[in-house]
C-alpha positions as a Markdown table, in Angstrom:
| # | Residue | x | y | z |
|---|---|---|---|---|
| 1 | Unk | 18.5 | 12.8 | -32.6 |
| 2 | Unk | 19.7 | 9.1 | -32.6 |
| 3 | Unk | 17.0 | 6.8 | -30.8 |
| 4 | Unk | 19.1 | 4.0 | -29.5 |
| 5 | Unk | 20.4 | 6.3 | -26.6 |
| 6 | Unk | 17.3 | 6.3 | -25.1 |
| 7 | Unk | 17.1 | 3.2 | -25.2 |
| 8 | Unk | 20.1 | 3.1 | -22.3 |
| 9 | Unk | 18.1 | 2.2 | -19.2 |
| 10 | Unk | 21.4 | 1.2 | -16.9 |
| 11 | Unk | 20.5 | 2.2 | -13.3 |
| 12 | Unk | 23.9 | 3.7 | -13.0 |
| 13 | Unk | 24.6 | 7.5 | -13.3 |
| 14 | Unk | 26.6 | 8.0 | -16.3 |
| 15 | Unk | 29.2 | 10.8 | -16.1 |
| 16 | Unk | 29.6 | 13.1 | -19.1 |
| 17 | Unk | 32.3 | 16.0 | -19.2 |
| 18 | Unk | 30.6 | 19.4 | -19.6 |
| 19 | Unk | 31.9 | 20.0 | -23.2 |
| 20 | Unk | 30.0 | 17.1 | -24.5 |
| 21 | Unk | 26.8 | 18.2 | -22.1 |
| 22 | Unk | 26.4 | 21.3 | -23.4 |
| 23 | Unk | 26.3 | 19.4 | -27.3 |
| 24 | Unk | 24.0 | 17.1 | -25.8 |
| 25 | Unk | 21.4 | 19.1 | -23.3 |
| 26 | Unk | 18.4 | 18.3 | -25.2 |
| 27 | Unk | 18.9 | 14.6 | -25.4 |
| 28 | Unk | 19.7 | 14.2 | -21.9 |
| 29 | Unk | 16.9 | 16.0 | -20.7 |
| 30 | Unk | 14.6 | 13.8 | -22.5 |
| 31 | Unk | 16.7 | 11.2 | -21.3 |
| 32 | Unk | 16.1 | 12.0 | -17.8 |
| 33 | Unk | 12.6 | 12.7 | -18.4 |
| 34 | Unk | 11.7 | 9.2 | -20.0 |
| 35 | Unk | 14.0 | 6.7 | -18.6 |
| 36 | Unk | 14.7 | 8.1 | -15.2 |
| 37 | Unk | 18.7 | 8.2 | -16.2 |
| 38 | Unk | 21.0 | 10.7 | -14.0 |
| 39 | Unk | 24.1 | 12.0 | -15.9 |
| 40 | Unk | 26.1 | 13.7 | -14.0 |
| 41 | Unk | 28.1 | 16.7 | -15.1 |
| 42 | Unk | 32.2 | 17.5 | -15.0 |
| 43 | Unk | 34.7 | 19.6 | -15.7 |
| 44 | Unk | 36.5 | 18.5 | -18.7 |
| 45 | Unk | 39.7 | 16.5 | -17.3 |
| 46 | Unk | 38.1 | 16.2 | -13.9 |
| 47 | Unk | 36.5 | 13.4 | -12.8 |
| 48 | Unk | 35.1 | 15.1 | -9.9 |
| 49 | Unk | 30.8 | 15.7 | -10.4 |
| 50 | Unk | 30.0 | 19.2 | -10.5 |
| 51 | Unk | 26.5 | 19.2 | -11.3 |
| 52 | Unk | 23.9 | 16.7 | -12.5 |
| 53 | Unk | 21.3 | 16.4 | -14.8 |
| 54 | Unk | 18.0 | 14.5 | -12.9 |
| 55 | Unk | 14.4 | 13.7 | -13.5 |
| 56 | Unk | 12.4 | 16.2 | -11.9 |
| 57 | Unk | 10.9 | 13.7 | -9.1 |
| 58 | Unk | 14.3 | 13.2 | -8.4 |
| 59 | Unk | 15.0 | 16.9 | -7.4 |
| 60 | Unk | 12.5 | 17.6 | -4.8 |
| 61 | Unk | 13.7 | 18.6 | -1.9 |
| 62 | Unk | 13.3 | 16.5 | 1.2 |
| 63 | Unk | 11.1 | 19.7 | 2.5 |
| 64 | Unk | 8.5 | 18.5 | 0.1 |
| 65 | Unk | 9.2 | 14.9 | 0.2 |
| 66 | Unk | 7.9 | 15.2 | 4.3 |
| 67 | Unk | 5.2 | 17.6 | 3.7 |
| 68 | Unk | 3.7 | 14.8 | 1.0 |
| 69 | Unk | 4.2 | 12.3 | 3.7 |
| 70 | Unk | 3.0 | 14.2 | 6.3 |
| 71 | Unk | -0.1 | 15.1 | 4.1 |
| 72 | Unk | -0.3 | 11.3 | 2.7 |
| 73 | Unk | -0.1 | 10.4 | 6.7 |
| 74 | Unk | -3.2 | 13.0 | 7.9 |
| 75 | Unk | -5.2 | 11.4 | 5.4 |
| 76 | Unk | -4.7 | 7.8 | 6.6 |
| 77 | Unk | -5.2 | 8.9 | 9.3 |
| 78 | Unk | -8.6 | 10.3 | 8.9 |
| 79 | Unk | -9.7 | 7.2 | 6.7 |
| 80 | Unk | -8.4 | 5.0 | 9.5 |
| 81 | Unk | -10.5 | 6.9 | 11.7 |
| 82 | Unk | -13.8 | 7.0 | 9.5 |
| 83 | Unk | -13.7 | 2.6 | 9.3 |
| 84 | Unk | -13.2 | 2.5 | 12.4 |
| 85 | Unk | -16.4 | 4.4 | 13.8 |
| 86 | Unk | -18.1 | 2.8 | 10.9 |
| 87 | Unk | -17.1 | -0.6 | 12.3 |
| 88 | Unk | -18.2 | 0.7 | 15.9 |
| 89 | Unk | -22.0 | 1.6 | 14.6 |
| 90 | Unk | -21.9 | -1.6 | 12.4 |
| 91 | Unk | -21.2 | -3.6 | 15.6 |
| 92 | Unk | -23.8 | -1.6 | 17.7 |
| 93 | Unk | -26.4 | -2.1 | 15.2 |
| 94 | Unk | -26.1 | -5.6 | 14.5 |
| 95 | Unk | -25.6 | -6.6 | 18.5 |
| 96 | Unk | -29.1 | -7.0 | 18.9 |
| 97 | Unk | -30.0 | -9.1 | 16.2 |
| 98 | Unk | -26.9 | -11.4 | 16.9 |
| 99 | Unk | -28.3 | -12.0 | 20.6 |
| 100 | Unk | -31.5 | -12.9 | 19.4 |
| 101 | Unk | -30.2 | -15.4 | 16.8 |
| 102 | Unk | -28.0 | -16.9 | 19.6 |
| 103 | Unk | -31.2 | -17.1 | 21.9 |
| 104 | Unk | -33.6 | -18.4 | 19.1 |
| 105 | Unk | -30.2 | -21.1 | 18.9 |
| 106 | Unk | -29.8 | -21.6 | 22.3 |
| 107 | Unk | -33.6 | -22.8 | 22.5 |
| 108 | Unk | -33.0 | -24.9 | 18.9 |
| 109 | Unk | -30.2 | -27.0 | 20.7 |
| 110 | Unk | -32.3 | -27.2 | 24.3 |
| 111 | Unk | -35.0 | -29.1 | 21.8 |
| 112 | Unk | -32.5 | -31.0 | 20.3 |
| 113 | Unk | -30.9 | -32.3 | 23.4 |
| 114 | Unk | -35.0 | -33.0 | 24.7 |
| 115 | Unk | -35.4 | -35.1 | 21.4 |
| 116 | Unk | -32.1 | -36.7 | 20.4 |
| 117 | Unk | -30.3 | -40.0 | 21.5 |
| 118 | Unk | -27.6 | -39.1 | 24.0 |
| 119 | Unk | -23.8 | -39.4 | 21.9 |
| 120 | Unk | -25.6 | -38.7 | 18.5 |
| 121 | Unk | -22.2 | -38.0 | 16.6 |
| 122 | Unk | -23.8 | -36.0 | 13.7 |
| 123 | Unk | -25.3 | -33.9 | 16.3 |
| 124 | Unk | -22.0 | -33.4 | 18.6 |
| 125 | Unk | -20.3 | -32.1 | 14.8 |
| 126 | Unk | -23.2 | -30.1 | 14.6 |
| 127 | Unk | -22.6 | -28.5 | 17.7 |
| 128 | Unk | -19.1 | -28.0 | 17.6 |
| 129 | Unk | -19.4 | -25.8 | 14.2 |
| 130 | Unk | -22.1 | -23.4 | 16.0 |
| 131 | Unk | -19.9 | -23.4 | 19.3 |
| 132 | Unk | -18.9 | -20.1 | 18.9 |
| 133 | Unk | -22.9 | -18.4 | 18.4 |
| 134 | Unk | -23.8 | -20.8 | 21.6 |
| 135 | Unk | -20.8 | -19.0 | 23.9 |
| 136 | Unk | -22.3 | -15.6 | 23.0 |
């Protein structure tokens, strides 16, 4: 069987008449199985498709198609589902530990304000960067 016409990897359907089809079944097939190509079938002297030879991911039905999306969907879902509760207890558990940090920071910044010059510009950067922990 001649190599080069598998090399043929044009995204267009090629239409073959059904006399030269049934010559050629096997290398289509493997055609259709290695490049993806769709020949479709006709009646000799008709230019109208009758039939049409596909890879096989190609020919499933649309029934299938939505039950793998339904089933690709569920299980999103349920991973969607399990970060989130994960995120919930990781935010539960660390809560306690953030408001002691922003209390220990709190009393940091009450010393600094005891000890340091009024308009210190190193120390207004300083607390601009931690604004967010001193809201909390």
């Amino acid at each position: 069987m001649a190599v080069p016409a598998l090399a043929d990897r044009s995204p267009q359907p090629r239409a073959l008449p059904l006399r030269e089809v049934r010559t050629r079944l096997t290398q289509l097939v493997s055609l259709a199985e290695l490049t993806d190509t769709v020949t479709v079938v006709t009646r000799d002297g008709d230019p109208r498709p009758v039939a049409a030879i596909v890879p096989a991911a190609a020919a499933r039905t649309a029934a299938q198609a939505r039950a793998d999306a339904d089933r690709i969907a569920a299980i999103s879902a349920g991973w969607s589902r399990r970060l989130e509760e994960l995120h919930r207890q990781s935010s539960r558990r660390h809560a306690a530990e953030l408001r002691a940090l922003a209390d220990a920071l709190a009393e940091a910044w009450a010393e600094l304000d005891r000890r340091a010059p009024a308009g210190d510009p190193a120390l207004a950067r300083l607390r601009a960067a931690h604004a967010d922990l001193l809201r909390g």
